[in-house]
N, C-alpha and C positions, 0 to 999 in steps of 0.2 A: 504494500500500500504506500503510496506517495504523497506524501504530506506537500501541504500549502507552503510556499512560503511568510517564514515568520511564526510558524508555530513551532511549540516549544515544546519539549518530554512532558514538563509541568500540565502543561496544557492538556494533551495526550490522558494523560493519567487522569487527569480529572474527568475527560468526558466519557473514559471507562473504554478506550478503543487501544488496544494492545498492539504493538508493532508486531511485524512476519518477524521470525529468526533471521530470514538469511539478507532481511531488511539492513538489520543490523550490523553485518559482516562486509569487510572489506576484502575485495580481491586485488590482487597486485597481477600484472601482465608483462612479460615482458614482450620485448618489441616482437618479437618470432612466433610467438603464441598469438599473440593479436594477431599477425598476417595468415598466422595456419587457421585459425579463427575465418578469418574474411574470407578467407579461398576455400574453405569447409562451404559457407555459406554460400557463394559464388556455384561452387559444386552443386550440393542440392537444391538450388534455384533451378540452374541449366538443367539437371536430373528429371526436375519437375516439369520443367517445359518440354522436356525429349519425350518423357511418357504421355502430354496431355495431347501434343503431336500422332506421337503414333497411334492413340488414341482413337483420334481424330479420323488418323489414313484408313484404320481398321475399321472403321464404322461406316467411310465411304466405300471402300472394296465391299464391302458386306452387303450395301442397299444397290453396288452396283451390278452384284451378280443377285440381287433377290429378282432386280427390277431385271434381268436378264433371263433368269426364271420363268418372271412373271410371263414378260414376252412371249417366248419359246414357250410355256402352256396354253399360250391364248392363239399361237399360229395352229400349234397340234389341234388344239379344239375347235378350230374354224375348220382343219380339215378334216377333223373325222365328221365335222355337221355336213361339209360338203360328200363326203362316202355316205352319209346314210340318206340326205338326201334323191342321191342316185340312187341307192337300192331301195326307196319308197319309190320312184320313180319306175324303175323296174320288177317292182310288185305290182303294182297301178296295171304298168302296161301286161303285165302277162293276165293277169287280173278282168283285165279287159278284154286281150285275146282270148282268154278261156270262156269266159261268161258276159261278156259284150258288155255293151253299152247299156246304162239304162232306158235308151230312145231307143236300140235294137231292140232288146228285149221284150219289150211288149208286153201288154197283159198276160200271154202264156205261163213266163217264166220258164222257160227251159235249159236243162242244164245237161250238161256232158256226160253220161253213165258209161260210155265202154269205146275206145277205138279198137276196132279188128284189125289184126293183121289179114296183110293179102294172101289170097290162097295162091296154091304153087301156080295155076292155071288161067286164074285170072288176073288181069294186074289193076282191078279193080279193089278200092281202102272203102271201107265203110266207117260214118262215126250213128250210133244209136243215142237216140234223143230223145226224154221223158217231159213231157208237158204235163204239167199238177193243176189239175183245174179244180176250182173252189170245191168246197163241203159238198156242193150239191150231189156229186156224183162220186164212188169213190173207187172208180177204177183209172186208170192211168192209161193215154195213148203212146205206140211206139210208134217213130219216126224212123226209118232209114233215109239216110241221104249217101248217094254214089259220091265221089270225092272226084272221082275223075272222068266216073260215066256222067249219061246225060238226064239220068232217072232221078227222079226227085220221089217218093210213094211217105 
């Protein structure tokens, strides 16, 4: 504790406030110890600025490979959105070729039950086609369609 100047021990003691111990004590220095003193302190100054430095670098390398991370996750994720977009795309379409359009379609609703292979003799494909007509009736029409003949039945 550092007293005001002008005040006295007297003083002190009266208002009940006690010096530190080392308050008390004189140090003697000589010249050599003061400078190893100063260049001590000089030292862990500069010590202190070298750590808050690299610190610093460490903390930029760190956000510059996160944000490099970040990047490279958001290219991959834009192309695997573009890969599954193509493969909705290619479900749609087969989706379509298989079971048409809804304006093909029609009221019938019909849908694709069996492709035949060609027989050894004819080189005629057939595909058989079931149309589901409402509740009212509850049997089912067969369709043959020639694929390459000219019969339609």
């Amino acid at each position: 504790m550092t007293l005001p100047r002008g005040l006295l021990e007297a003083d002190i003691s009266a208002v009940g406030i006690a010096p530190a111990p080392f308050e008390a004590a004189t140090v003697t220095l000589t010249k050599t110890e003061h400078i190893q003193l100063v260049m001590d302190v000089a030292y862990w100054r500069a010590q202190f600025h070298r750590r808050v430095a690299r610190e610093a670098y460490r903390q930029r390398s760190y956000r510059r490979f996160f944000d490099q991370l970040k990047a490279d996750s958001a290219k991959r994720e834009a192309v695997l959105i573009a890969e599954l977009e193509v493969a909705n795309a290619k479900i749609r379409d087969l989706q379509q070729r298989m079971f048409g359009r809804k304006s093909e379609r029609g009221r019938c609703g019909l849908s694709i039950i069996h492709i035949s292979e060609p027989k050894r003799l004819l080189s005629n494909s057939s595909a058989v086609f079931c149309s589901k007509k409402k509740k009212k009736t509850p049997t089912t029409l067969k369709h043959t369609i020639y694929l390459s003949g000219n019969e339609v039945s």
